[in-house]
N, CA and C of each residue as an Amber inpcrd file, in Angstrom:
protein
   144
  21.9040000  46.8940000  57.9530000  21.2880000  45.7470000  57.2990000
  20.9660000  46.1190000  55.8460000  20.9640000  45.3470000  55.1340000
  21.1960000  45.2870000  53.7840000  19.4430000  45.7460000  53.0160000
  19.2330000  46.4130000  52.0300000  17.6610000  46.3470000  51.5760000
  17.8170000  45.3950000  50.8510000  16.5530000  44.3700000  50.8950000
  16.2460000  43.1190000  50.2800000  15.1790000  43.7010000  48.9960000
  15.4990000  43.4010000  47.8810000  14.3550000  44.0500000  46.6390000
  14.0910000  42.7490000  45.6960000  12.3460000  42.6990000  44.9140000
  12.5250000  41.9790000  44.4880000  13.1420000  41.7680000  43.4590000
  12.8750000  40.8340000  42.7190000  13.0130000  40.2320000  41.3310000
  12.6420000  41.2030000  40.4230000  11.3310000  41.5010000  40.7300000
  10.6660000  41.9120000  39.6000000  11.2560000  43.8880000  39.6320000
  11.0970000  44.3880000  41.1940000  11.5490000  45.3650000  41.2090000
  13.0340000  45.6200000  40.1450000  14.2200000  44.8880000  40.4680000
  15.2470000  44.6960000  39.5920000  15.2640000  44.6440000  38.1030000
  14.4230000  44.0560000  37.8170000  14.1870000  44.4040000  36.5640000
  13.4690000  45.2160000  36.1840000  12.9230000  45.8490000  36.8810000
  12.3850000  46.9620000  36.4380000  13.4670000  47.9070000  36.3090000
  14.5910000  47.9520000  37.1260000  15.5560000  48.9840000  37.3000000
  16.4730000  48.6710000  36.2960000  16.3230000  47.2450000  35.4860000
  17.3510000  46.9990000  34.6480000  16.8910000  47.5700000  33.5820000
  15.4090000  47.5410000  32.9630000  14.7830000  48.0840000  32.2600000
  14.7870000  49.3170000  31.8160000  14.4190000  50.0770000  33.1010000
  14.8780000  51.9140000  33.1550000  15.9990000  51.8550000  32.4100000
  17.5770000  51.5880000  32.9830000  18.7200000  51.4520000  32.2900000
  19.3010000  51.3650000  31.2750000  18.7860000  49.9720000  30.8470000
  18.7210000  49.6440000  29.6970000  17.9940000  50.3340000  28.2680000
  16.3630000  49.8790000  28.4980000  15.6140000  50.1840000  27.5370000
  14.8480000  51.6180000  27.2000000  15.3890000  52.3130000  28.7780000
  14.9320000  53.7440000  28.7870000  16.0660000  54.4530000  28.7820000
  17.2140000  54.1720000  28.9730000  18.9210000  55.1760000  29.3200000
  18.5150000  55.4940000  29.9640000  18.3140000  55.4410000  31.0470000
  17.8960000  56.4150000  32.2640000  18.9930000  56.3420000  32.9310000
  19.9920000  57.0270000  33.4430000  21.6330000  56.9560000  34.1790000
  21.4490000  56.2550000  35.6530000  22.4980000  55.6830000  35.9260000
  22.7450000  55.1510000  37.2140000  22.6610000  56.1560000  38.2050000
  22.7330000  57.1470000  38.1470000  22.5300000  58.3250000  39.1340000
  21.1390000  58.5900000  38.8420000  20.4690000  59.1120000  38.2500000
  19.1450000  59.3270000  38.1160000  18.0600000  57.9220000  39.0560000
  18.4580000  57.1970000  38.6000000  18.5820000  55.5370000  39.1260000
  18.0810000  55.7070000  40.5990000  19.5610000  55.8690000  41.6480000
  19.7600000  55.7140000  42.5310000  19.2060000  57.2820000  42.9910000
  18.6420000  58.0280000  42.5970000  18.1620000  59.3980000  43.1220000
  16.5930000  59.3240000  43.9600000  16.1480000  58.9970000  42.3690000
  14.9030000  58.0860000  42.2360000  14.3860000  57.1340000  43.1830000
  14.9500000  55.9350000  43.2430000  14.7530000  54.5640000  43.7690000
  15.3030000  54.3650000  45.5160000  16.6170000  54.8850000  45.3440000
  17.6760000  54.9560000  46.5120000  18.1820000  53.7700000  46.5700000
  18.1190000  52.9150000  45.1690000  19.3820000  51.8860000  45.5150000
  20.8100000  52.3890000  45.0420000  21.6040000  51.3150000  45.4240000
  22.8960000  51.7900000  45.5060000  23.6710000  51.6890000  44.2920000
  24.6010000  52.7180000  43.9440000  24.8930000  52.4740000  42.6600000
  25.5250000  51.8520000  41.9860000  26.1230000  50.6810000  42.9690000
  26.6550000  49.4920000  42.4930000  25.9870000  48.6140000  41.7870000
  24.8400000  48.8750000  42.5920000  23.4730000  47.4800000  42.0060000
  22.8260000  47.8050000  41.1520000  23.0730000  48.7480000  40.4840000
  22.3830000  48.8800000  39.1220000  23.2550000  47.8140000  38.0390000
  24.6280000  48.0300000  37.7740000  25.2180000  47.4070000  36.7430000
  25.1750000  45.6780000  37.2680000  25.2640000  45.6740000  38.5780000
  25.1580000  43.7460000  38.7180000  23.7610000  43.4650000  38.3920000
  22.8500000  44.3760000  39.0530000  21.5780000  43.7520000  38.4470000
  21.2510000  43.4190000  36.8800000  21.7510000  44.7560000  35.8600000
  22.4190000  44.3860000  34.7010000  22.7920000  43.5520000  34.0280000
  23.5300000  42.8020000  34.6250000  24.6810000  41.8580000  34.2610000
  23.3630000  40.3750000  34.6540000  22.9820000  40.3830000  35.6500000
  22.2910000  39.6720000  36.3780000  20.9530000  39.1980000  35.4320000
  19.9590000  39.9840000  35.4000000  18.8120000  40.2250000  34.9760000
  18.6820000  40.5140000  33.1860000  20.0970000  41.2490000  32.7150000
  19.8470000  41.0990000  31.2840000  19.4920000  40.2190000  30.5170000
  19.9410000  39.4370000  31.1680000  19.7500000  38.0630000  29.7160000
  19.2790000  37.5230000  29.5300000  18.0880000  38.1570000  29.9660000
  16.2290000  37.0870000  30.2590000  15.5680000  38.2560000  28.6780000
């Protein structure tokens, strides 16, 4: 079954990414999401 995360969590992870460089591996080390869902959340959540 799939982990359900919120909104706000996600952007927080887009944030790290983004506004901190923090790497998609560091990311998913950290957090334990998957490292696909960093760049859709990305894509997703950036443009707010």
């Amino acid at each position: 079954m799939p982990q359900i995360y919120t909104p706000e969590f996600k952007k927080k992870i887009v944030r790290l990414h983004e506004e901190e460089d923090c790497t998609c591996k560091s990311i998913t080390a950290e957090y334990g999401v998957s490292r696909a869902s960093v760049p859709k959340w990305c894509s997703e959540f950036g443009k707010e």
